[in-house]
VMD Tcl script that draws the C-alpha trace (Angstrom):
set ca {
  {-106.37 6.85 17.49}
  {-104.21 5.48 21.06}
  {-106.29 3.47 23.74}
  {-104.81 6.09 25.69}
  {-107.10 9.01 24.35}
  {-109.97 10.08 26.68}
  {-113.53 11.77 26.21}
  {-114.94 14.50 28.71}
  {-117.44 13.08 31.25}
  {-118.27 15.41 33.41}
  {-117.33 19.27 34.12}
  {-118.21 21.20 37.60}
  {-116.59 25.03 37.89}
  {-116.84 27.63 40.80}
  {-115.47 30.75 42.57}
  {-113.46 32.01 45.18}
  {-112.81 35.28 46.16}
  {-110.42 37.31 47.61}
  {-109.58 40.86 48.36}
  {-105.97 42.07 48.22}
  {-103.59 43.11 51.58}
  {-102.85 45.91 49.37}
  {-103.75 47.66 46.00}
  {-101.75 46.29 43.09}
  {-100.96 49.57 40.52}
  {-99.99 48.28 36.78}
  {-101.01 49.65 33.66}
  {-102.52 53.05 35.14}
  {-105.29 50.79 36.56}
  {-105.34 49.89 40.42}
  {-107.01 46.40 41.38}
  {-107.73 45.55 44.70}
  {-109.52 41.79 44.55}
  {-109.54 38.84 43.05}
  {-111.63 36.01 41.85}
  {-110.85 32.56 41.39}
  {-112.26 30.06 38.42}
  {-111.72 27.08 39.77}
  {-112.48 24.02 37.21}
  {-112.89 19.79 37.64}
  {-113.18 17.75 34.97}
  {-114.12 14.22 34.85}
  {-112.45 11.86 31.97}
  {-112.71 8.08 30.91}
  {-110.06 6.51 28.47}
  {-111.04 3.96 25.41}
  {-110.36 1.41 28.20}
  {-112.57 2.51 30.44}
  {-110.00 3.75 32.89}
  {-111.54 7.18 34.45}
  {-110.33 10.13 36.93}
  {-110.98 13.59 37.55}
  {-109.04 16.66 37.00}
  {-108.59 20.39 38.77}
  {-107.69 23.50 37.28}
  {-107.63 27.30 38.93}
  {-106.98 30.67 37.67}
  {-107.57 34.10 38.53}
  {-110.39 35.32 36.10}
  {-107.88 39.05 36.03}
  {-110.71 40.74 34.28}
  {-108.86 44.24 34.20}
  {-106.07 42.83 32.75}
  {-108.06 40.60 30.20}
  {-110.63 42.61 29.43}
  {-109.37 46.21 29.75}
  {-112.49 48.62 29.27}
  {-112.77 52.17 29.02}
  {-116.58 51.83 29.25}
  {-117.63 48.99 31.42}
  {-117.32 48.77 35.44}
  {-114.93 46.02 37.11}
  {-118.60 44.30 37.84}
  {-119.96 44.36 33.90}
  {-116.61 42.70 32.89}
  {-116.44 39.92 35.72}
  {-120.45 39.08 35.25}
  {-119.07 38.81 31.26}
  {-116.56 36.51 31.88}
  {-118.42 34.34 34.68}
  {-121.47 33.85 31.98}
  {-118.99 32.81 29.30}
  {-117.34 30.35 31.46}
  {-120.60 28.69 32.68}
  {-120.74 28.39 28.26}
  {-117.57 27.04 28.39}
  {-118.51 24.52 30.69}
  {-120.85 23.26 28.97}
  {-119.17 23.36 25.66}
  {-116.62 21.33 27.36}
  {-118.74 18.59 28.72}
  {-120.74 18.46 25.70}
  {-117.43 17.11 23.46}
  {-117.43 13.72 23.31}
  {-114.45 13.42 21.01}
  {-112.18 11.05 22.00}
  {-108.14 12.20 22.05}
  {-105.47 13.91 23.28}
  {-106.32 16.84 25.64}
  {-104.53 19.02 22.52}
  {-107.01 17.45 20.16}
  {-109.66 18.19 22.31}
  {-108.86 22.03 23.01}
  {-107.80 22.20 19.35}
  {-111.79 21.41 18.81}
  {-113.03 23.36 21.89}
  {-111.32 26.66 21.51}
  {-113.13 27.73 18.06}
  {-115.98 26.45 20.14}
  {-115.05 28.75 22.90}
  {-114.73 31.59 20.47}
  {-117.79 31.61 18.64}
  {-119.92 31.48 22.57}
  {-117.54 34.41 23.35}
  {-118.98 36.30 20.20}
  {-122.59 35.22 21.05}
  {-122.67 36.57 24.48}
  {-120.59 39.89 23.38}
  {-124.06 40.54 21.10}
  {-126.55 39.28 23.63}
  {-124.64 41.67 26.30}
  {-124.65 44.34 23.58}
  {-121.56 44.98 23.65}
  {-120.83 45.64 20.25}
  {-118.17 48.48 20.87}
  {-116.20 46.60 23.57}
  {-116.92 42.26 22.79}
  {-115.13 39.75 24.58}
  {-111.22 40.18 23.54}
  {-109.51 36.54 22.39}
  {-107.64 37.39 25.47}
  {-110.42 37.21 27.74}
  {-111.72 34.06 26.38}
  {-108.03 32.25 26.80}
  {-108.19 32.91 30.38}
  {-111.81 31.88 30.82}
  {-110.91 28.71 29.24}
  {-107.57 27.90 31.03}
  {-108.86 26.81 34.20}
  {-110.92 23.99 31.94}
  {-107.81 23.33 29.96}
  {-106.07 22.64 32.72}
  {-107.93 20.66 34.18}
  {-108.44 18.35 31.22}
  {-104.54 17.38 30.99}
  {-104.55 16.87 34.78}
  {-107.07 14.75 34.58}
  {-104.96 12.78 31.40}
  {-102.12 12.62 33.18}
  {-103.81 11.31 36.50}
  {-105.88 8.63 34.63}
  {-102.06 8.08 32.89}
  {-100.32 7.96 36.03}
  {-97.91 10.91 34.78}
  {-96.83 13.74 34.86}
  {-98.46 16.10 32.39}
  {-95.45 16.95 30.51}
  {-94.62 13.05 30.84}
  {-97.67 12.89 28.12}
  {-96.34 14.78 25.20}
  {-94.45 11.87 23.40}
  {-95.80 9.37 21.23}
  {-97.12 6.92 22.84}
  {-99.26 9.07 24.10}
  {-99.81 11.71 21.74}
  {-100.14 10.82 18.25}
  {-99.32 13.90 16.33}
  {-96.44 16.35 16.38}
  {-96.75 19.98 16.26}
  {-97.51 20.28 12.72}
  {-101.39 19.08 13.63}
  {-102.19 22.07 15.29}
  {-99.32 24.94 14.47}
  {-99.29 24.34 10.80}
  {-97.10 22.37 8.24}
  {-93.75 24.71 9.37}
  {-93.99 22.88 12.43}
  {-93.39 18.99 10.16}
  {-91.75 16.90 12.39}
  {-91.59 19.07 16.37}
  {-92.10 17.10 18.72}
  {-93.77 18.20 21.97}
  {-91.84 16.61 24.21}
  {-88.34 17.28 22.81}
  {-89.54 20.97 22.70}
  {-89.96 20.64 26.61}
  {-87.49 19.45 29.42}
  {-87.53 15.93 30.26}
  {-85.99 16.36 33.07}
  {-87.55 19.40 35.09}
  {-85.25 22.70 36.38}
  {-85.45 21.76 40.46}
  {-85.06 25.93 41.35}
  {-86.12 28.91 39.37}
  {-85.40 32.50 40.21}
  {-88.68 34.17 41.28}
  {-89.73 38.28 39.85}
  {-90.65 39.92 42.35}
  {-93.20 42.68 41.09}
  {-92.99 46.07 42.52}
  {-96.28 48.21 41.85}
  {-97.10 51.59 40.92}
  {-97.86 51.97 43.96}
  {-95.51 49.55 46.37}
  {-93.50 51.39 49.09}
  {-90.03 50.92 48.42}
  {-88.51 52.05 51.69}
  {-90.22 53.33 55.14}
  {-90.61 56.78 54.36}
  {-92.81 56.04 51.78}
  {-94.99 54.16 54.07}
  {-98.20 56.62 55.07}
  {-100.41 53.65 56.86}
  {-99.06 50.41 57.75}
  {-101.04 47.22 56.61}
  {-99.67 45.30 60.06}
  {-100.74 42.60 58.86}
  {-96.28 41.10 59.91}
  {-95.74 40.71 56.07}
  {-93.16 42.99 54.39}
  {-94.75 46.22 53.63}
  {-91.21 47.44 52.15}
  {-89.42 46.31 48.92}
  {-86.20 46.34 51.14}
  {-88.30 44.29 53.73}
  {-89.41 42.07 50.79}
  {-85.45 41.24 49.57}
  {-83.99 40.70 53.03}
  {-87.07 38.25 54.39}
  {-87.51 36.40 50.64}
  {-83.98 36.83 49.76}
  {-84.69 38.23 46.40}
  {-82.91 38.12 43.15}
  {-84.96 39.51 39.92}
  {-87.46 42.59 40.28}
  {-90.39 43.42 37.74}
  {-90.82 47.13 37.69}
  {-94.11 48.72 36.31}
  {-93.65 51.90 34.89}
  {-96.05 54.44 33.63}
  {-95.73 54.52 30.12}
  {-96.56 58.25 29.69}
  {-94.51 59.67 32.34}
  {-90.56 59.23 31.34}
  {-89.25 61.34 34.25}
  {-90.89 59.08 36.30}
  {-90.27 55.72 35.05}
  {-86.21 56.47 34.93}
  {-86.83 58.06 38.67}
  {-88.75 55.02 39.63}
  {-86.50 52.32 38.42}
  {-83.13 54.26 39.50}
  {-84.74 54.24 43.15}
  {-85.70 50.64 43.05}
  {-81.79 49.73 41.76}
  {-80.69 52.02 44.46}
  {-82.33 50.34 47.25}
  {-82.15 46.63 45.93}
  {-78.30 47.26 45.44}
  {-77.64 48.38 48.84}
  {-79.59 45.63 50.17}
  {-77.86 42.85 47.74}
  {-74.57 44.38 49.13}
  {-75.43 44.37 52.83}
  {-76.15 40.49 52.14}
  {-73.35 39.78 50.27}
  {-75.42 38.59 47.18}
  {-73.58 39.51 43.58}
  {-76.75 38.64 42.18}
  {-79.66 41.21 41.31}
  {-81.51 41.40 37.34}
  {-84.53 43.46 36.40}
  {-87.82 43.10 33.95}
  {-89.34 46.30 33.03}
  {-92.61 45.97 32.57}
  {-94.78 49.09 30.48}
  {-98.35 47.42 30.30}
  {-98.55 48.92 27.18}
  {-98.88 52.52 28.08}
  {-95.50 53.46 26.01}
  {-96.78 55.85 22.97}
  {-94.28 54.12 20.71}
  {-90.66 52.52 20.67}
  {-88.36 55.51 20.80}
  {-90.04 55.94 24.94}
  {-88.57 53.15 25.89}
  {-85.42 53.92 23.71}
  {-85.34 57.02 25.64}
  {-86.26 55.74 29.02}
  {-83.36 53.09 28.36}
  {-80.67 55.54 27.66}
  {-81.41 57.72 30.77}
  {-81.18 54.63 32.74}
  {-77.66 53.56 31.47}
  {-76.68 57.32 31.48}
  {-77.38 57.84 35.12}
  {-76.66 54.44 36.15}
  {-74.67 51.87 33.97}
  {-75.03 49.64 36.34}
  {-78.79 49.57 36.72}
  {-78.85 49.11 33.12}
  {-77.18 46.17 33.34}
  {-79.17 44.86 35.30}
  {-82.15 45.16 32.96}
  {-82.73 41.35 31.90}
  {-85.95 42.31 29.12}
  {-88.59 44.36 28.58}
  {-92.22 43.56 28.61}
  {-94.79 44.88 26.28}
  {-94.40 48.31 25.98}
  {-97.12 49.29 23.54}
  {-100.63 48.54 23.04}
  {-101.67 44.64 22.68}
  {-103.55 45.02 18.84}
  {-100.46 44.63 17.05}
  {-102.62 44.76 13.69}
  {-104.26 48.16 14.80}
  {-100.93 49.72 15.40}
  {-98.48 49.15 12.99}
  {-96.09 51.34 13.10}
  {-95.19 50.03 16.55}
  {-92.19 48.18 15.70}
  {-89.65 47.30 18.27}
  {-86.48 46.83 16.50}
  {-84.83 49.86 17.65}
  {-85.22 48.81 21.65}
  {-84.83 45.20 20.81}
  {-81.24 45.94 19.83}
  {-80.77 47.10 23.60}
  {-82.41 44.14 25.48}
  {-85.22 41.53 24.88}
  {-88.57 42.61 23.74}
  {-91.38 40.40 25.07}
  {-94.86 40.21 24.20}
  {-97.31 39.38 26.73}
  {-100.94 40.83 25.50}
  {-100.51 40.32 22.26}
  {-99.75 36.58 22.56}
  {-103.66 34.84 21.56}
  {-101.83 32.37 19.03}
  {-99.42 31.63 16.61}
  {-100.13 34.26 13.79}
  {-99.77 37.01 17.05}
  {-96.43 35.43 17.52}
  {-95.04 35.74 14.18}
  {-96.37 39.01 13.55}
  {-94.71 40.25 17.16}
  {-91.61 38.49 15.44}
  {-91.95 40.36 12.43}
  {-92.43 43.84 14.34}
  {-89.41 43.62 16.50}
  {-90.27 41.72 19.51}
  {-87.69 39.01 20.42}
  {-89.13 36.89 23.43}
  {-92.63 35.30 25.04}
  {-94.12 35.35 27.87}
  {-95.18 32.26 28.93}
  {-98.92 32.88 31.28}
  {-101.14 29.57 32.47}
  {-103.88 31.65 31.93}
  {-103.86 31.28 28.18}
  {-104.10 27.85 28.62}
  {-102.06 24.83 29.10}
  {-102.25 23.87 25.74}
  {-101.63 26.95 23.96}
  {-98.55 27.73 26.54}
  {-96.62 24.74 25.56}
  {-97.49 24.70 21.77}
  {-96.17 28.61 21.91}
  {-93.13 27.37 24.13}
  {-92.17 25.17 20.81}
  {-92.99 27.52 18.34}
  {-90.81 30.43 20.21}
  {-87.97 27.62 20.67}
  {-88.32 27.05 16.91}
  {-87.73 30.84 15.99}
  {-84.75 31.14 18.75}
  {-86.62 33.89 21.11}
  {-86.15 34.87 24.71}
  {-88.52 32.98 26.89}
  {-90.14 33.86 30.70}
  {-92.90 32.28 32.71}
  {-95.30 35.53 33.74}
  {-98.38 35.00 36.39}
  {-101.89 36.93 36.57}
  {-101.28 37.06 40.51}
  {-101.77 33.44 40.58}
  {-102.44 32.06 44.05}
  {-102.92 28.67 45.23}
  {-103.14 25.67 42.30}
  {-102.54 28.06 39.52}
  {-99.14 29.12 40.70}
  {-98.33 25.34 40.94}
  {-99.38 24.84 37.63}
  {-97.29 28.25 36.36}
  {-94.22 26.64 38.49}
  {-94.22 23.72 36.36}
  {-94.70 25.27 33.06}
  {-91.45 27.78 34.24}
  {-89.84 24.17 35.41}
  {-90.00 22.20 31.73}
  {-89.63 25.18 29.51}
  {-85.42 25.25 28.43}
  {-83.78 28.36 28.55}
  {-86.75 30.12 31.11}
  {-85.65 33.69 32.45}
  {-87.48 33.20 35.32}
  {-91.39 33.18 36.79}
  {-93.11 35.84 38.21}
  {-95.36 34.67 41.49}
  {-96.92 37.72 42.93}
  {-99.85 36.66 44.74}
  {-97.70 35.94 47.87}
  {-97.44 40.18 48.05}
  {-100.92 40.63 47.47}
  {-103.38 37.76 48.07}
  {-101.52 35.45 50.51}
  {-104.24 34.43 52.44}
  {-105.43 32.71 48.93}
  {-101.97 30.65 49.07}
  {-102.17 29.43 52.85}
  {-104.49 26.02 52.14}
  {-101.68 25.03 49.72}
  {-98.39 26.45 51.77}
  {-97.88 23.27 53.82}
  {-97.89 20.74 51.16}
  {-96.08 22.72 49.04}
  {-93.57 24.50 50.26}
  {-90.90 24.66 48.19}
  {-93.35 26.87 45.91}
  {-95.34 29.31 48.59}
  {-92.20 30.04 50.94}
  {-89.29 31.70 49.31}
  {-86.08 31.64 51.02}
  {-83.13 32.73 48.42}
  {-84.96 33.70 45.87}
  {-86.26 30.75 44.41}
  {-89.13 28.13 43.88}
  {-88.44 24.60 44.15}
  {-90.33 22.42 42.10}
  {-89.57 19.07 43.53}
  {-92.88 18.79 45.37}
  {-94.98 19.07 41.90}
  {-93.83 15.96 39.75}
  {-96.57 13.97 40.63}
  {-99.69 12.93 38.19}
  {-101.43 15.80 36.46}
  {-100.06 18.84 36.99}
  {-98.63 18.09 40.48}
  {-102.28 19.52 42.37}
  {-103.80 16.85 45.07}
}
mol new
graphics top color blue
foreach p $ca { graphics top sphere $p radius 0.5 }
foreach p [lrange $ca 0 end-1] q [lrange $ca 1 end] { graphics top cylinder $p $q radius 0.2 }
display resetview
């Protein structure tokens, strides 16, 4: 028990939305819009000291709730009736603590609504994935620790040590974890640039031929456009999955052009993430799609920093999905698969050999997973749900206190810009990209950095 801890007051949530410049292909699914859950929360310490919070993410229901059955529609109304549960979960705790104590309460709380609505929605074949209901809460969780750190005065990631937090790791990752402490898991001192991944769609025109109807909208509408005007350094390619002659054509063309362009500026610097959304059938695809690649281009496969998820996201349904074989090659990463710490181990335990690290699973799961990943030496990367606006900020400083971080993705700038421009003036060293980079000077102030 600190003076310092805090109890929920008051929680408000609603929506924005916003339809894409163009269609973003990944995963053999196409999406086209986007809505926003934006989150405040209201929070008064043991002294009586109070201030709000904000939190935003994109709800990404195709991503998070995948369904061969259920429209775009079904799944968005699901997830906008569990978070209107969630809200009031969360402003029904009156726990005092940590904002870690308080999700490590809330999210079995979460959980159990999640199941409830799944049966009063019937959907009994397809409920609410764990998935679903991290990213429902994140906006929430979020804006709980910025509200602790603005009542604090801090920096979020200025309130993991113990003055402020009482426990260490152990509390909520298990007795392995004796002894890890938060904040000498994370950076005390934040990384002021980190390389952006650029993502390149299924369906993204790489050069002008491929362009059939210009958007015209003076944005890029070319991946060699894209390099030369952002000044690009890392690429994430989606492939396929089920179509190897494609996926080695598609990522041979991509090094092709990005090459000639990194030459023609006089840049040395150029690394890829190839990113399967699961579709691979099993590991010896992307063995296979690897060794074509380094066949017909050494050089492109060098430039291949990790892989991302190549098989399906229920590691427990599947397996015989292990990953050693392609691990040996480059850096497995789970991405879907990550819901907690017994989905990291088990990754671990199949092969995989990194984590991606996404805002939308929650602030407080992300950094307890950046420790536990630390602990067990694997590869680590920031990833975004095409995160516009407040959520990118708070991605960008996740990416900026994690050590050893490949790099962040920050994709909303290609596809939903027009949900970055309120933030682009005050923040520019995150929403304009120059040399490939964000700059994270501009987000060290209380909370997570967000007015």
């Amino acid at each position: 028990m600190k003076p310092t801890d805090i109890r929920i007051d008051e929680v408000v949530h609603g929506y924005e939305d916003y339809v894409y410049r163009a269609p973003y292909k990944f995963g053999g699914r196409v999406v086209d819009r986007v809505t926003l859950l934006n989150a405040h929360c209201r929070v008064t310490t043991r002294n009586g000291q109070t201030a709000w919070g904000f939190g935003s993410m994109t709800l990404g229901n195709v991503w998070a709730f995948p369904s061969a059955t259920l429209s775009y529609d079904a799944t968005l109304a699901a997830m906008k009736a569990l978070a209107s549960r969630i809200a009031k979960l969360t402003e029904g705790c009156h726990d005092f603590g940590h904002p870690l104590d308080l999700a490590h309460v809330l999210e079995p709380e979460y959980l159990k609504a999640a199941a409830e609505l799944s049966a009063e929605l019937a959907l009994k074949n397809e409920p609410i994935p764990k998935l679903c209901t991290l990213v429902v809460a994140s906006p929430f969780d979020a804006a709980l620790h910025d509200a602790f750190g603005k009542v604090h005065g801090r920096n979020v990631y200025d309130t993991y040590a113990p003055d402020l937090m009482a426990h260490d790791v152990s509390r909520y990752l298990g007795s392995d974890f004796q002894g890890v402490r938060l904040d000498r898991a994370l950076l005390s001192t934040p990384l002021e640039r980190i390389p952006v991944f650029h993502s390149v769609g299924g369906l993204d025109p790489l050069e002008r031929s491929d362009v059939s109807k210009p958007i015209g909208d003076g944005l890029p509408e070319t991946l060699d456009e894209w390099i030369r005007r952002d000044g690009l350094v890392r690429l994430k390619i989606k492939l396929q999955g089920d179509d190897l002659s494609w996926d080695v054509a598609r990522t041979l063309a991509i090094d092709r052009i990005a090459s000639a362009v990194q030459a023609e500026r006089g840049v040395d610097n150029l690394a890829y993430c190839l990113d399967f959304n699961e579709r691979c059938s099993d590991v010896q695809y992307v063995v296979e799609c690897l060794g074509q690649i380094r066949t017909r281009s050494p050089k492109a496969f060098e430039r291949i920093l990790y892989i991302e998820q190549p098989t399906a996201r229920d590691l427990k349904a599947h397996p015989q999905n292990v990953m050693h074989d392609a691990a040996r090659l480059r850096p497995l990463v789970i991405d879907e698969s990550l819901t907690d710490l017994e989905s990291l181990l088990l990754a671990r335990d199949m092969g995989y050999t990194g984590v991606a690290l996404k805002a939308c699973k929650g602030q407080s799961q992300t950094v307890l997973m950046a420790a536990a990943a630390q602990k067990y030496k694997m590869f680590l990367c920031v990833q975004d749900l095409t995160c516009p606006g407040a959520s990118l900020i708070h991605s960008a400083g996740i990416a900026a206190h994690v050590p050893a971080v490949a790099g962040i993705e920050a994709n909303a700038r290609q596809y939903v810009p027009a949900a970055n421009e309120p933030w682009r003036d005050r923040f520019p060293g995150i929403f304009t990209i120059t040399d490939g980079y964000i700059r994270t000077a501009e987000i060290g102030g209380p909370g997570l950095g967000t007015p």
